[in-house]
Every structure is written in C-alpha cells, then in structure tokens.
C-alpha positions as CSV (number, residue, x, y, z in Angstrom):
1,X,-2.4,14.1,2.8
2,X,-6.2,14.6,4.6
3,X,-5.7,17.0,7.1
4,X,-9.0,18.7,8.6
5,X,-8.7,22.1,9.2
6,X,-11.7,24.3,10.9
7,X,-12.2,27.8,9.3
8,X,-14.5,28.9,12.3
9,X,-11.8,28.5,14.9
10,X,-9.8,31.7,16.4
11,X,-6.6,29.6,16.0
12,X,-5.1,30.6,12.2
13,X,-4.6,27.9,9.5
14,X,-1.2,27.8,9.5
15,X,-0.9,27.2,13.2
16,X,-3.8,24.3,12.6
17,X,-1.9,22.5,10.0
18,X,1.7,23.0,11.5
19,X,0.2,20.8,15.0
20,X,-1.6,18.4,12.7
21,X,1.9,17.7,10.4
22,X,3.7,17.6,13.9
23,X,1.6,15.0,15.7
24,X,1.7,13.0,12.5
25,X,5.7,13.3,12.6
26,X,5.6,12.4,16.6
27,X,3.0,9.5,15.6
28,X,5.2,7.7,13.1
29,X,2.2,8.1,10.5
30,X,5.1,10.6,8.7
31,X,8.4,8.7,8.9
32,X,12.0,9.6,8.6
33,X,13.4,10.6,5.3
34,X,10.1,10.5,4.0
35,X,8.9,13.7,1.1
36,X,6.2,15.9,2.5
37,X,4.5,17.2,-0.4
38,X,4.8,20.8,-2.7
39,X,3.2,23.8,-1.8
40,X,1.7,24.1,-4.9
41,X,0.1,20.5,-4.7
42,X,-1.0,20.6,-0.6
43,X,-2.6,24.0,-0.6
44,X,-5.2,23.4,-3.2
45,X,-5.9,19.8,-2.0
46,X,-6.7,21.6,1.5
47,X,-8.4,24.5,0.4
48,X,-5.6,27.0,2.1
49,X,-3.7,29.3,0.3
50,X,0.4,28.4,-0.4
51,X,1.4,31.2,1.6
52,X,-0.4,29.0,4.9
53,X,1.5,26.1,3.9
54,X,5.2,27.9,3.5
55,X,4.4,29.4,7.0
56,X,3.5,25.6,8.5
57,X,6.5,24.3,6.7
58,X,8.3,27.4,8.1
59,X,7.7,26.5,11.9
60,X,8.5,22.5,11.2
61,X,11.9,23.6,10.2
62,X,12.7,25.8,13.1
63,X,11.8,23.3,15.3
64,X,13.5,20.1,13.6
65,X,10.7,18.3,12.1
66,X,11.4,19.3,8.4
67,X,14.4,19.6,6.6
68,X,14.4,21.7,3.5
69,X,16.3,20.8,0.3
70,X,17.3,23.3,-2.5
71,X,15.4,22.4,-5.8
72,X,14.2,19.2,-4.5
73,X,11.7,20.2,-1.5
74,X,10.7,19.2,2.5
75,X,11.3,16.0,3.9
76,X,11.2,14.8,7.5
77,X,13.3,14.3,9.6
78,X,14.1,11.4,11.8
79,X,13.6,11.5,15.4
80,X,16.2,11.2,18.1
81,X,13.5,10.3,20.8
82,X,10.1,8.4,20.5
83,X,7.3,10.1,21.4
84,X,5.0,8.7,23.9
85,X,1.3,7.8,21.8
86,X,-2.0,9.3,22.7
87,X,-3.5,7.9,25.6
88,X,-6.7,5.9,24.6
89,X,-8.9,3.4,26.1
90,X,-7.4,-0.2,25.4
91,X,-9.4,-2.0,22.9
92,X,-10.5,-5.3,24.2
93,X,-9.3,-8.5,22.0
94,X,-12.2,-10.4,20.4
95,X,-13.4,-13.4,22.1
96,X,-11.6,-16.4,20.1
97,X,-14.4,-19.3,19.6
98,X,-13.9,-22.4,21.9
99,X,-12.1,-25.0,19.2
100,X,-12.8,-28.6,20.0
101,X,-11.3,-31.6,18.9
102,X,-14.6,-32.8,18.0
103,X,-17.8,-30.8,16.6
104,X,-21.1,-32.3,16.6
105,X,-22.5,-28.7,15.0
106,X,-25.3,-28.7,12.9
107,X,-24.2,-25.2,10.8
108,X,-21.0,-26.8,9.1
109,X,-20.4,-28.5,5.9
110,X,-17.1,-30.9,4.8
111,X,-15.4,-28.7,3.0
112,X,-13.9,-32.1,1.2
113,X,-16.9,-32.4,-0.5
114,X,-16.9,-28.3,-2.1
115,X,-16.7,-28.5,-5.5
116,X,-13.2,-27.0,-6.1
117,X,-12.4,-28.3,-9.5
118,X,-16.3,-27.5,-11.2
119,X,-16.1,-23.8,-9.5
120,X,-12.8,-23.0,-10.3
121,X,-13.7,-23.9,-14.0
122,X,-16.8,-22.0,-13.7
123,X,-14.7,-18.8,-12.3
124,X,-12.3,-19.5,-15.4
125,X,-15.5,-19.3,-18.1
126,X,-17.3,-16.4,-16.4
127,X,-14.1,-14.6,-16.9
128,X,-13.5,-15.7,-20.2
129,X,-16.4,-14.3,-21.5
130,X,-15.7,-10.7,-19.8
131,X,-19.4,-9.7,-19.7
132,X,-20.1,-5.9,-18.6
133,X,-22.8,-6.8,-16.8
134,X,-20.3,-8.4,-14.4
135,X,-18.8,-4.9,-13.2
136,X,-21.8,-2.9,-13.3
137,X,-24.4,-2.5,-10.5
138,X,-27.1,-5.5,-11.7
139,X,-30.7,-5.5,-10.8
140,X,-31.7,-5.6,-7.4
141,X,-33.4,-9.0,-7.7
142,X,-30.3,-10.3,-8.6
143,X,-28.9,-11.7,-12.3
144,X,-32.2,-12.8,-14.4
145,X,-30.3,-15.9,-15.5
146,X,-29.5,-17.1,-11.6
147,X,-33.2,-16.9,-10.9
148,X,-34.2,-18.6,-13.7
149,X,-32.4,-21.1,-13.0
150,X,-33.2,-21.5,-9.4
151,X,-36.8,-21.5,-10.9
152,X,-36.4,-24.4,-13.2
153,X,-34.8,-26.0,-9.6
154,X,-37.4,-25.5,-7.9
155,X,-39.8,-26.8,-10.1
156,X,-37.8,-30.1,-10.6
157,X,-37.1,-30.9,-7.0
158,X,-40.0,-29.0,-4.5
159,X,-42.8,-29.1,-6.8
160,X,-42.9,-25.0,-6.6
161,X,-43.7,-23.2,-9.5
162,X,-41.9,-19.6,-9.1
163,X,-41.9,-17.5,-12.2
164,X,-38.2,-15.2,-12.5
165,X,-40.2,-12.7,-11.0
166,X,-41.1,-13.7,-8.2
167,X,-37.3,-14.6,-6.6
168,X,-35.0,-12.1,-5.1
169,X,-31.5,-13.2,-4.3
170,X,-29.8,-11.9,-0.9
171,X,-26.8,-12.9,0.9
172,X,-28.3,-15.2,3.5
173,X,-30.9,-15.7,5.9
174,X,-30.2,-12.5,8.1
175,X,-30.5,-9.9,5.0
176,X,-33.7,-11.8,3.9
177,X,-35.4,-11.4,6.6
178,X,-35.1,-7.9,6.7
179,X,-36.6,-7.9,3.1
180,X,-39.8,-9.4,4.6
181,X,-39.9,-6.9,7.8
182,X,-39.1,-3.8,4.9
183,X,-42.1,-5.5,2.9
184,X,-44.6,-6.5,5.8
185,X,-44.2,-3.6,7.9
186,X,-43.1,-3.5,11.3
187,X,-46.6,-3.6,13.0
188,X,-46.9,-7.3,13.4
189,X,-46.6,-10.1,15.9
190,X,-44.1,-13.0,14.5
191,X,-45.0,-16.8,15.2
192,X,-41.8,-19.0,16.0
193,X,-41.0,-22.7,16.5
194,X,-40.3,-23.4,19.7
195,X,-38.0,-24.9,19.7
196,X,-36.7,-23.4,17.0
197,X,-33.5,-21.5,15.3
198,X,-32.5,-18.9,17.9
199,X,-30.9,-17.0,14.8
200,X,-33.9,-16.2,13.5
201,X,-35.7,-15.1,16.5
202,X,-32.4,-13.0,17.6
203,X,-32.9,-11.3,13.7
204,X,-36.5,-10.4,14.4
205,X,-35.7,-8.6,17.8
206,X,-33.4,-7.0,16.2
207,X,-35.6,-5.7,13.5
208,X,-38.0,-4.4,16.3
209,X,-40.3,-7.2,15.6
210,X,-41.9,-9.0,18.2
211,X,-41.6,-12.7,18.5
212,X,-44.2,-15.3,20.3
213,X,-42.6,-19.1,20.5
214,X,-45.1,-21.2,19.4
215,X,-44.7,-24.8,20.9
216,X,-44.7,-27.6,18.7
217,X,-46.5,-32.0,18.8
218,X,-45.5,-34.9,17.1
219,X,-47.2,-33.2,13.9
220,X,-45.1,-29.8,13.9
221,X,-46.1,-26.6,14.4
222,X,-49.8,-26.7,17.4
223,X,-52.5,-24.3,15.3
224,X,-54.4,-23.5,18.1
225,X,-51.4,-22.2,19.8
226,X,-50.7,-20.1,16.8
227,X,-54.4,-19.0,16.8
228,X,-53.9,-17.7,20.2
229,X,-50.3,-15.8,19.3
230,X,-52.4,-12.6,17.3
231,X,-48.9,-13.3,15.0
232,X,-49.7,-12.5,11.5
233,X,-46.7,-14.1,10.0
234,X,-45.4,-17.6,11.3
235,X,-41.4,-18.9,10.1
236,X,-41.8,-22.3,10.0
237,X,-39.1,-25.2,9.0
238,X,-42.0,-27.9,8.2
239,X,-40.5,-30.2,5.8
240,X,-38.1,-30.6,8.6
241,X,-38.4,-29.2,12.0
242,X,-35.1,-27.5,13.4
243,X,-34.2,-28.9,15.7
244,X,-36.7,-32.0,16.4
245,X,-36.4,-33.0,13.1
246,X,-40.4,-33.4,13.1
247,X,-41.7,-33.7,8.9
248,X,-45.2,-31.5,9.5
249,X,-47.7,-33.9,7.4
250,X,-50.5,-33.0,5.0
251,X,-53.1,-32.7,7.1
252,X,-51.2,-30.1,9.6
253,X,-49.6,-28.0,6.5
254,X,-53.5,-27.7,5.0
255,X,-54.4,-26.5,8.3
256,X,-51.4,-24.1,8.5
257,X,-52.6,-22.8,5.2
258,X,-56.2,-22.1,6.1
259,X,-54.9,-20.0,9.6
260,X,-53.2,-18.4,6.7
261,X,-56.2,-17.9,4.4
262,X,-58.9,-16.8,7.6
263,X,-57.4,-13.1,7.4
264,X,-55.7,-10.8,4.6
265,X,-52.7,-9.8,6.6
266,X,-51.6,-13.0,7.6
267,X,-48.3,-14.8,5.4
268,X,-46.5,-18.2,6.2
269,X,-42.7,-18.1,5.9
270,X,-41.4,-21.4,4.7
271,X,-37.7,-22.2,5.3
272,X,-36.8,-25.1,3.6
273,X,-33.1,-24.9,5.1
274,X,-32.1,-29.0,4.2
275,X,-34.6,-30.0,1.8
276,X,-32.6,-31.3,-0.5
277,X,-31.2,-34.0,2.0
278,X,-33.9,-37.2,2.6
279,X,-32.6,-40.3,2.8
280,X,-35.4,-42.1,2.9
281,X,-38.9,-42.3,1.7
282,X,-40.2,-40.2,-0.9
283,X,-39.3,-36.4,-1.8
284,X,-41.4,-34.0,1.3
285,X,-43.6,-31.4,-1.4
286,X,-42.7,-28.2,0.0
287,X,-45.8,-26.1,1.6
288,X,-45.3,-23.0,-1.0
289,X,-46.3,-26.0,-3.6
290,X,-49.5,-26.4,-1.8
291,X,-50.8,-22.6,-1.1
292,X,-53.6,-21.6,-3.5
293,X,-54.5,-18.6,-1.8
294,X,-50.9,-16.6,-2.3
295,X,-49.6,-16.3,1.6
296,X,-46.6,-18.7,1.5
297,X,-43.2,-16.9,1.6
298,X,-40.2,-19.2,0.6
299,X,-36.9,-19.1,2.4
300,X,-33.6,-20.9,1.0
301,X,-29.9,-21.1,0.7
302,X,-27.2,-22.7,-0.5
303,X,-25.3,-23.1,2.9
304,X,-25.8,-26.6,3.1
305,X,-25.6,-27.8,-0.8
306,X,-22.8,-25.7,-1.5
307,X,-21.0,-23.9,1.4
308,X,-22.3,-21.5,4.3
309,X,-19.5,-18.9,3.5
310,X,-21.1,-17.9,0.3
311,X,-23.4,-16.3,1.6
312,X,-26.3,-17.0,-1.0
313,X,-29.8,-17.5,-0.6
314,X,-32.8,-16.9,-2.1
315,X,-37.0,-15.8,-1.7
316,X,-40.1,-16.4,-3.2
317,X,-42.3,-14.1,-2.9
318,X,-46.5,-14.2,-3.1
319,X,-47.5,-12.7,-6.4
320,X,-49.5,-10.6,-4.3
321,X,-46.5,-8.9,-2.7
322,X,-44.2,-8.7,-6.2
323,X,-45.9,-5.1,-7.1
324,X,-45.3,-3.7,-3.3
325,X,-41.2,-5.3,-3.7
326,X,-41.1,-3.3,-7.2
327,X,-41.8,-0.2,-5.7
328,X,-38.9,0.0,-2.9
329,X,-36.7,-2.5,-4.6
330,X,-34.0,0.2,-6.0
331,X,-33.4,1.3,-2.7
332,X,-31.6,-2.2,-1.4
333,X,-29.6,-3.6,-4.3
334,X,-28.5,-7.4,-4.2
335,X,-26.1,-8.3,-1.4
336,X,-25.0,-11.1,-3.5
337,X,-21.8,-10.3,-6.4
338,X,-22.4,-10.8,-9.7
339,X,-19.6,-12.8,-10.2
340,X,-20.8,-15.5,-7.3
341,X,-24.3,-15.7,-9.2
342,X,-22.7,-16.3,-12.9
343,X,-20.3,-19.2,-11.4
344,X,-23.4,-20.8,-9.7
345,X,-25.8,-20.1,-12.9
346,X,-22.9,-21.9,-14.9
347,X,-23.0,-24.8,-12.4
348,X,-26.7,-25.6,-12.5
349,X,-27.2,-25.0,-15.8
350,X,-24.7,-27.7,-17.2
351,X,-25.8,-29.9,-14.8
352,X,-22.9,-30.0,-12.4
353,X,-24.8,-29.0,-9.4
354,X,-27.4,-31.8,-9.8
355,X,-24.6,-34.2,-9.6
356,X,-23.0,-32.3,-7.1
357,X,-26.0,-33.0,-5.0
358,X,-26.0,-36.7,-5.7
359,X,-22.7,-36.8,-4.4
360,X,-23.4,-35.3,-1.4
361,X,-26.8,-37.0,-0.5
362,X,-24.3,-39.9,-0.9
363,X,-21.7,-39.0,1.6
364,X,-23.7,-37.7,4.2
365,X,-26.2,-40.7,4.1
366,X,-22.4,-42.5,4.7
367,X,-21.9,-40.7,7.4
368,X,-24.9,-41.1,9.2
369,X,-25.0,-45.0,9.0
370,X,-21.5,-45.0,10.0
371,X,-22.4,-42.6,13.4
372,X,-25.8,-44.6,13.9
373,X,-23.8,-47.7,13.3
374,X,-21.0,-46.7,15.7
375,X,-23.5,-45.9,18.7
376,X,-24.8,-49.1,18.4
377,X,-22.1,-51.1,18.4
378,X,-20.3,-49.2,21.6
379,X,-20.9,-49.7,25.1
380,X,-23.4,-46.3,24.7
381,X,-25.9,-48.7,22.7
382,X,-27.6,-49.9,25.5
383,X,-28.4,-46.5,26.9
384,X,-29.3,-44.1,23.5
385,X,-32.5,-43.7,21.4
386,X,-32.0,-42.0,17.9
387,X,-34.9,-40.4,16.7
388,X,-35.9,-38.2,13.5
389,X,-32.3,-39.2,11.3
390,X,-34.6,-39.7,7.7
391,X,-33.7,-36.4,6.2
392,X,-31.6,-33.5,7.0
393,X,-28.2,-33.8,8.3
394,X,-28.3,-33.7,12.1
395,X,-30.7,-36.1,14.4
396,X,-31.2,-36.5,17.9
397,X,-29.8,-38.9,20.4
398,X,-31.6,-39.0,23.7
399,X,-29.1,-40.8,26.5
400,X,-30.4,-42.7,29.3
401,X,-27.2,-43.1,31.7
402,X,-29.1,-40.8,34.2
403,X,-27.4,-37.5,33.7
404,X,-29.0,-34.4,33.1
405,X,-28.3,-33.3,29.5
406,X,-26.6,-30.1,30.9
407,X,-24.4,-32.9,32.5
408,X,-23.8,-34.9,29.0
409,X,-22.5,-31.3,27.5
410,X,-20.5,-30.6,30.0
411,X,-18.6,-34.3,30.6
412,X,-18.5,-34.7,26.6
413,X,-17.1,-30.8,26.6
414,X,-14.5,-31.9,29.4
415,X,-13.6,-34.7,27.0
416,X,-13.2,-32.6,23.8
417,X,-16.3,-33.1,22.1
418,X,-18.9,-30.3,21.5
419,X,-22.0,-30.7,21.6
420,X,-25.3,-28.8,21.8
421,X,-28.3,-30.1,24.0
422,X,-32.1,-30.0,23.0
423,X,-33.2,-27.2,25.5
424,X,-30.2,-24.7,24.0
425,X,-33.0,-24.1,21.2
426,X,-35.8,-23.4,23.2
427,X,-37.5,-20.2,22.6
428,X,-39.2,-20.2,26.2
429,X,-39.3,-22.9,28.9
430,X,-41.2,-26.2,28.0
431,X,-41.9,-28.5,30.7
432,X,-42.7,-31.1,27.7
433,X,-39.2,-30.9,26.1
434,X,-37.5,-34.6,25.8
435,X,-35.3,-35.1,28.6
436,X,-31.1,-35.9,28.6
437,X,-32.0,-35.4,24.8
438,X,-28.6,-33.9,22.3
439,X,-28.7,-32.7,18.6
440,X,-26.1,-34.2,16.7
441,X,-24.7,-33.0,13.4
442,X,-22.8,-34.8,11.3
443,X,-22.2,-33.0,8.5
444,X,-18.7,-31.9,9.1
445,X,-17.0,-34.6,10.5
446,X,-14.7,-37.2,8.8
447,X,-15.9,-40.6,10.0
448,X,-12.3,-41.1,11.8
449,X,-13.1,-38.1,13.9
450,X,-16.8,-40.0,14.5
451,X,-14.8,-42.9,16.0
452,X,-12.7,-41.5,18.3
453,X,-15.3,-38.7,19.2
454,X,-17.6,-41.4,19.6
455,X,-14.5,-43.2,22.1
456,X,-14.3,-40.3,24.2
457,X,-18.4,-40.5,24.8
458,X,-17.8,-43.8,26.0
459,X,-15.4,-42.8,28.4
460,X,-17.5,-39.9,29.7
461,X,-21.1,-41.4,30.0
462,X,-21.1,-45.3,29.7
463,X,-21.2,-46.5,33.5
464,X,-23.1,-43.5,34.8
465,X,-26.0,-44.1,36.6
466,X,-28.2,-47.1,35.9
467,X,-28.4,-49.3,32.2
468,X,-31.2,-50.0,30.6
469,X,-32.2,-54.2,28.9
470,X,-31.6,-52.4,25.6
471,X,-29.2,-54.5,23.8
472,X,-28.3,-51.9,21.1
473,X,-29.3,-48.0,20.6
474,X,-33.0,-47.7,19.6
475,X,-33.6,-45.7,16.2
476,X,-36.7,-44.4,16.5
C-alpha cells in the first residue's frame, strides 16, 4: 500500500494515514471484505512507527471502516451507502479517426502481404536460441549483426557503401530526426520540399528548428532557391519526390552535392522512404552513393517493405560525424527491441526478405495497372491525367471535370472515399502548384475495394462541368 505521508505538516501521522485509508475505503480503491495489511508489515514500508498504524486502525474501527478479527487481523468493511467521487474536470474522449469505406492513403501497407508465416518462424528461432544479449540493455547503435546486415543491403540494392559503424537503428522517422538535431545542433536553418512531408516539417518545429520550404521544378529540389534559404541542412526525398513523385536526375543531385560541398557546416539529408519500389526502368543510385565529400545523411525504414507499426528505421551517418555520435551516444539507447532486430537480421540473412520484396514489388505493380487500368476504362477516362506512377506506391491523378480539387475531396469524401489533394502537402502557398490535382495511394487497398471505390468516383465527378476529346485517361 503507497500512502504519502508529509513529516513537515502540523497534522500528526496517524491522523494523515487514517484520511488517506478512509478515502481509499469511500473510493472503492479498498473493497469490502478485503485484508488491510499487518502492523508489523505497513509501518516499515511507510516509514511510521506500529504504534501510528494501531492508532489509524484504531479510528477506522470506531467509525465502521475496519473490522478487526482475533488472530487473523483488519479487514474492511462493506459500505451501506456509496460515496459520492471527487469532483474533477471531465476528461475529454479522444477524437476517433474519420473511417472510410475507401482509403486512397499513401502511409498504409496490405497487411495480406506481411510476412506472418517467415516472422513467426523467425520469433520461434530467436527464442530457441535464448541469447542473453536479448534481455540485456544492447548497444545504442543497435544489434552489430542487424547493421551489418542492413549494410550488405544497402550495398546490393542503393549502391551505398556503409561500414557497421556508420548505421544507428531508431524506431522511425520522428526519433531519427531528433538524432540529427542532438548531433547538428540547434543553431541552423532546415531546407524542406515544398511540397513535401508535413511530418517532417511538424518534427523540426518541434525540435525548435526552423524550417524554410524550398519550392521544387520538373528536376526536384530549385538550388538557387536553396542558396537563398541560409539552411545548412536540406531533407530531401530525391529518388522520389513525396508527393510529386519527381526522380531528381544526375545532373541536379551533383549540383545538390556541390551546395553541399561550398561550406563545412552544410549536410544533405537523404530519405529514401520507397526506394525499393520502381517498376520500371533501371534501379535510381541513391545520392549518399554519389557524395565524395562526406555531407550526405541517409534516412530509411522498413514501413513500407515490412509494416509501418514496427517502428524500425535506420541512419547513415557521414564518417565525419561517427566520432561526434560516439561521444553522446550512451546517453540515448536504441528505441528499437532487441528481439524485433534478431527476427529481422534472421529474415535478411537467409534470404527471406529479398524474396519478400519480390513479392511485393509484384503485387503492388498489380495493383497499380489494375487502378490505372480501371480509370481508363470508366467514364472518368476522358477527364484524368496520371502522372509520375514508375516507382513508389502512390501517383497523382489530376481531374479535369472543372471542380476545384478541394471540391473532388469533398464530393469523393461525401461518397465514402478518402482522399488527399495535392495542395494538403504544401509547406507555403505556390501559385505554380498543378491544379484539381489528387495523390493516390494504392498500397492498401484490395483491388475489389479499387473497383467499387473507383464506381463511387464516377458517380461523384463524371458529368461535372465540361469533357475533354480525351478518349481514355492520359498517363503521363
């Protein structure tokens, strides 16, 4: 039983801890026929001698709250009234999110394709082999043998070559971030996309960084906007561009690089958030592949490969800042469990989570011919453009049935369909962005929900305003 008792007020001990006893018994927290414990056991626990419990006890017995039996102790005893409770401020009930019958998010996964059968075994082995290590605080990187094998993934699929060293794990995007603000310092600008992921921007802020939007061209990211920021770090999505989808080419990223290069105190931060989904073309090289003179920071998770709820993701840092990590690295140990990181170092290392990627490069490259497909083929066709749907797992559908695009959300939300226009990621205004223009992702709807989500959009926005002598959606 924790009671708190204060030694430095003029009302005596016994008096304190006979009130607190009552109001539990008046409270319910103590209920009928229940054993209050010994004085021998609640008086050292409390710090009070037995003599200022026998004299508590002695009070809840005159007054009915106590019963005493012979050889057997103090039990309480049941109330004949209720008690009204403490008056307190009403706590307001959480705001349930809206639930559509149809999500066109970009931030889900199909939970079909998690694989249940390959983890599950994985959790079986990890357990099997009952390692210490598993139950003990680990290193604040995170497990040596998880990194190492990120490493060898990296250097297979993006063309980066990250010693072990070099990676720290952390539970998502959010606590990441914060590593770079703890290891940069708090005394910079930060460069964003604009448009870009508000997430980020909103982690930032709260940080105390400040942010300046950044706009973006047909190539990405505008350097001479950048120039003119002062930022010393810019977050950038370039291999592709959230949410325009944009793939920043060579010529841009080496120019990225050298804005980069032109002072000591300036870093890139690369989030390479869906790299692993291109469906066409050859493999994008990330940017960290191409830096020579140390200033690229890779970002990464396994939120879209795996499953957002794990809560894993991972950074590679510049040799350069490896020493400065070292030295304040014991005060933040890894956010991620052990036990997560064995399963998925089990998984990559037999080769399960290559194939598990195949699988799903598979199914959502299904999915997307099936959406693109279906758009065509309705009575939308003649009035929607489909641009940027090579790689990642959203694209975006511009609709020209003359409605605003605050008019398409709303009319599709009406209908049950959510959706998420192109202006809902702007940083800052932009007179430039693409008009009636929608992001749609894919990723976590069964292509029976596409059909009859994609029915409803008929019914909301075919016939409005004037057609077009398109004869089937464009796919730009």
């Amino acid at each position: 039983m924790t009671i708190f008792l204060d030694r430095t007020a003029k009302r005596p001990l016994y008096e304190q801890l006979y009130r607190a006893i009552r109001s539990m018994i008046e409270e319910g927290t103590l209920g009928g026929g229940e054993k209050m414990p010994s004085k021998r056991r609640l008086a050292p626990s409390l710090g009070i001698g037995q003599v200022t419990v026998e004299n508590a006890y002695a009070q809840l017995v005159a007054e009915g709250y106590l019963r005493p039996v012979p050889k057997s102790g103090y039990y309480v005893e049941p109330l004949s009234r209720s008690f009204p409770p403490k008056a307190s401020e009403p706590l307001a009930e959480d705001p349930q999110p809206l639930r559509m019958a149809f999500d066109f998010r970009t931030n889900v996964i199909d939970a079909d394709l998690f694989p249940r059968d390959a983890w599950w075994k994985g959790s079986r082995e990890v357990m099997s082999r009952w390692d210490a290590d598993l139950f003990n605080v680990m290193d604040p990187q995170g497990s040596f043998a998880f990194r190492n094998a990120i490493s060898r993934s990296l250097a297979l699929h993006r063309g980066i070559q990250a010693d072990p060293s070099r990676i720290v794990i952390g539970s998502g995007t959010e606590a990441l971030l914060g590593l770079v603000v703890r290891l940069l310092g708090k005394d910079r600008v930060v460069a964003l996309e604009n448009p870009g992921y508000g997430k980020v921007a909103r982690t930032f802020q709260g940080l105390g960084i400040p942010v300046v939007p950044v706009g973006l061209d047909e190539q990405g990211l505008r350097i001479e906007e950048l120039r003119a920021s002062q930022a010393s770090l810019v977050h950038v999505t370039p291999s592709h561009q959230f949410p325009s989808g944009v793939v920043m080419p060579l010529g841009r990223r080496m120019a990225l690089l050298k804005w980069a290069e032109e002072h000591p105190d300036r870093y890139v931060l690369e989030d390479d958030y869906d790299s692993e989904f291109r469906f066409s073309g050859l493999p994008i090289p990330a940017l960290q592949g191409l830096d020579r003179a140390d200033k690229v920071l890779y970002l990464n998770s396994f939120s879209k490969s795996l499953a957002p709820s794990l809560r894993i993701g991972y950074l590679v840092l510049p040799q350069t800042l490896v020493s400065s990590y070292r030295e304040t690295r014991l005060a933040f140990p890894c956010t991620v469990p052990a036990f997560d990181q064995a399963v998925l170092t089990a998984f990559m290392e037999d080769g399960g989570f290559e194939r598990h990627l195949n699988r799903m490069k598979g199914a959502y490259k299904e999915k997307r011919d099936h959406l693109i497909q279906l758009l065509r083929n309705s009575r939308l066709g003649p009035l929607c453009e489909i641009w940027n749907h090579d790689a990642g797992l959203h694209f975006l559908l511009r609709v020209r049935n003359g409605m605003s695009e605050n008019a398409l959300v709303e009319t599709a939300k009406a209908a049950g369909v959510h959706l998420a226009g192109f202006s809902d990621h702007l940083l800052a205004g932009d007179p430039k962005a693409p008009e009636a223009t929608l992001v749609i992702g894919y990723s976590g709807m069964k292509n029976a929900e596409m059909d009859r989500a994609v029915q409803r959009l008929e019914t909301a926005w075919a016939g409005n305003g004037t057609s077009t002598s398109l004869h089937s959606a464009t796919v730009v």
